[in-house]
C-alpha positions, 0 to 999 in steps of 0.5 A, spaced: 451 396 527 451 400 522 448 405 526 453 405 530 458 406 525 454 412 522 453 415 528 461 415 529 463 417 523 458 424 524 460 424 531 468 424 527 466 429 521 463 434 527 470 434 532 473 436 526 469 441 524 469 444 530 476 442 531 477 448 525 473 453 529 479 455 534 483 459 530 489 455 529 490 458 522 493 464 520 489 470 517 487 471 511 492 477 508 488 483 507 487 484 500 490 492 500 497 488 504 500 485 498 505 481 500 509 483 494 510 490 498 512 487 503 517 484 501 519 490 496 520 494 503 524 489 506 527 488 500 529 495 500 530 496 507 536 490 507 532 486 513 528 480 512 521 480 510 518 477 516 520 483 520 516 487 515 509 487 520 502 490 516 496 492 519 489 493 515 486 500 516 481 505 514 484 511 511 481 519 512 479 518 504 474 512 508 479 507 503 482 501 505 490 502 507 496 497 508 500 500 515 507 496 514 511 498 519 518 495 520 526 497 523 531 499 519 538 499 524 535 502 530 530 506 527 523 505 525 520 505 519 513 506 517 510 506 510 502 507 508 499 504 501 492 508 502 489 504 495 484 509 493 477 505 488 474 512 487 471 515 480 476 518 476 483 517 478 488 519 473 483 527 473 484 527 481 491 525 481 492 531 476 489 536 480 492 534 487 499 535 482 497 542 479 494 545 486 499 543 490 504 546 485 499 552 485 502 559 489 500 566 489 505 571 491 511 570 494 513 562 496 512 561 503 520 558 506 521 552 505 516 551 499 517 545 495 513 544 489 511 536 487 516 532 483 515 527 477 517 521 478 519 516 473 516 509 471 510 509 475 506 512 470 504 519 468 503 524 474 506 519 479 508 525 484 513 526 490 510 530 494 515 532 498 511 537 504 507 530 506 512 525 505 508 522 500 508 518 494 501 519 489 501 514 482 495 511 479 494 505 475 488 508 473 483 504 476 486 505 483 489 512 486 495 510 491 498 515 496 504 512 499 506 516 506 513 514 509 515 516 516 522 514 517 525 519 521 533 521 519 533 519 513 533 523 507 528 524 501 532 519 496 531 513 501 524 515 502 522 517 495 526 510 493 522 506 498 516 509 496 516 507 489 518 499 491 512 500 495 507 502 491 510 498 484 506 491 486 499 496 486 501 499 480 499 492 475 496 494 470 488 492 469 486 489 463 481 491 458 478 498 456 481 502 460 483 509 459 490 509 455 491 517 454 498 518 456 499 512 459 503 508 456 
């Protein structure tokens, strides 16, 4: 007898484990997809936040980025945090922003140096050439690139900052505190 009622009860344990191995659950959230962006761009962009779909990939720098895309009336609105864990992120920020400002000779038409932003740190730039957000918090450099085709740079640059404000958490610990406030 007691056999029998052992052999149910491991018979049971593994049909509910197996049970757990179809994929009725959701995935996990991407680590680089943070929720609260989400929610910031469906936020900014007045539309519920489960109409702000994500996408984890790979960027060019071999870094992992956060693909949000979502619609904004009838336009399409895509926004990508590329979150940058390499060496030295304030001095590769700080260059990025010195040689894009950089021009020899006469400006070519339509030249458009990066513009500060503010609250997001030192550096924290706009570039407007690229459509593109760059800040760091000093352990990650983040690059936001917005494409929202017939929208103008307030609402991009806007966009933007909600975007990368919930990466910008500050790390605690001995961290490099030069004009970081």
């Amino acid at each position: 007898m007691q056999v029998r009622l052992t052999s149910a009860l491991v018979g049971l344990g593994v049909a509910q484990l197996l049970a757990g191995c179809g994929g009725s659950s959701p995935a996990a959230r991407p680590a680089v997809c943070k929720l609260k962006a989400q929610q910031a761009i469906a936020h900014n962009l007045g539309v519920a936040p489960a109409s702000v779909t994500y996408a984890r990939a790979v960027g060019g720098n071999a870094m992992p980025q956060c693909s949000f895309r979502a619609r904004a009336g009838k336009r399409p609105v895509g926004v990508t945090v590329n979150a940058d864990h390499g060496p030295q992120p304030y001095d590769r920020l700080s260059r990025t922003v010195s040689e894009a400002a950089q021009i020899f000779g006469v400006p070519p038409p339509g030249f458009k140096r990066p513009q500060g932003l503010s609250g997001l740190g030192p550096l924290a730039s706009w570039f407007p050439a690229n459509d593109q957000l760059m800040a760091t918090n000093d352990v990650l450099l983040l690059t936001v690139t917005v494409s929202w085709p017939g929208s103008g740079r307030d609402q991009e640059v806007r966009l933007a900052k909600a975007a990368v404000a919930p990466y910008m958490v500050r790390p605690r610990g001995p961290v490099n505190t030069n004009l970081y406030p």
